[in-house]
N, C-alpha and C positions, 0 to 999 in steps of 0.2 A: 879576526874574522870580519867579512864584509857581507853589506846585506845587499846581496845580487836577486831579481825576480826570480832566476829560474832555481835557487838554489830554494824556493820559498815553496810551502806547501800549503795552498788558504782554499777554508772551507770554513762555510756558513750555516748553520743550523739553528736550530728552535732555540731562546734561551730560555730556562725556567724561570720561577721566581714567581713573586707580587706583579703585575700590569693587568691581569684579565688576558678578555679575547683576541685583543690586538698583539701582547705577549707572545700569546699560545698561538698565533696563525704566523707571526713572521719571522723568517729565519736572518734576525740580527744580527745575532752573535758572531762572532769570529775565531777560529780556531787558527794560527800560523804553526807551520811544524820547519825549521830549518834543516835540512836534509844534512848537510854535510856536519855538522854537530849532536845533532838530536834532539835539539832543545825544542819543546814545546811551548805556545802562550797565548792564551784567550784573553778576549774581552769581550762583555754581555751588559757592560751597565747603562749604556749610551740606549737611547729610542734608533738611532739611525746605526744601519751597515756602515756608512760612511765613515761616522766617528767612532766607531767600535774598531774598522778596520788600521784606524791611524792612532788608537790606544794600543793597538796589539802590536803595530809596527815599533813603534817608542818602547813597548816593554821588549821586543826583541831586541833592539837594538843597545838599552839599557844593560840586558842580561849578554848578549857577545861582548861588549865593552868591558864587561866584570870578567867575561874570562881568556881575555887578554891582559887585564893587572894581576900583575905577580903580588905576593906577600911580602912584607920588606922583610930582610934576612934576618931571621931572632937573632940579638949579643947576649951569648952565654954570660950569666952572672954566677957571684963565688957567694955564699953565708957568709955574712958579718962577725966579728967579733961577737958580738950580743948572741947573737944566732946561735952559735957555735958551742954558748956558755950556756945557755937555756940547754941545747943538743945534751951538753955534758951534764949536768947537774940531774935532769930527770934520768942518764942513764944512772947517776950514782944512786939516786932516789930509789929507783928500780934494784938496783945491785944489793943495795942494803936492805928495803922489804925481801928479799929471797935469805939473805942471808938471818933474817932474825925469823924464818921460818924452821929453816934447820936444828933437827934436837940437839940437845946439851948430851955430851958423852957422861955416863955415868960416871960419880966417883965413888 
């Protein structure tokens, strides 16, 4: 995906937090919505709209980048030898606690 303006959705609103009254009066923060994805991304930690708007650009672009890399394709693996004998031995383990459970036939 590419980050085209018109595909971009940016708004500016109050950010919360620690600043006081300069905080609580300017709408810093940055909201980006990519329309053709859905992906949402703010940024609020910057004093200035400027740099807030160019953290939030970085983090969109950051997160389209991520979901254009694929996963590299899992190689099925088999149980080892070891594996396989640990597998068997607690089944026998298992097999024989049941069987020394079972009563003795009367003689």
């Amino acid at each position: 995906m590419s980050l085209h303006k018109h595909d971009l959705e940016i708004t500016y609103y109050k950010a919360g937090g620690p600043g006081g009254q300069h905080r609580n009066k300017t709408e810093t923060a940055v909201r980006i919505h990519h329309r053709p994805s859905g992906i949402t991304v703010t940024a609020s930690e910057q004093r200035s709209r400027q740099a807030n708007l160019e953290k939030a650009l970085q983090r969109m672009a950051a997160r389209l980048a991520a979901l254009q890399r694929k996963a590299p394709r899992r190689i099925a693996t088999r149980p080892g030898k070891a594996a396989k004998e640990r597998r068997l031995q607690a089944k026998r383990q298992h097999s024989e606690r049941k069987r020394q459970r079972r009563s003795l036939p009367d003689a």
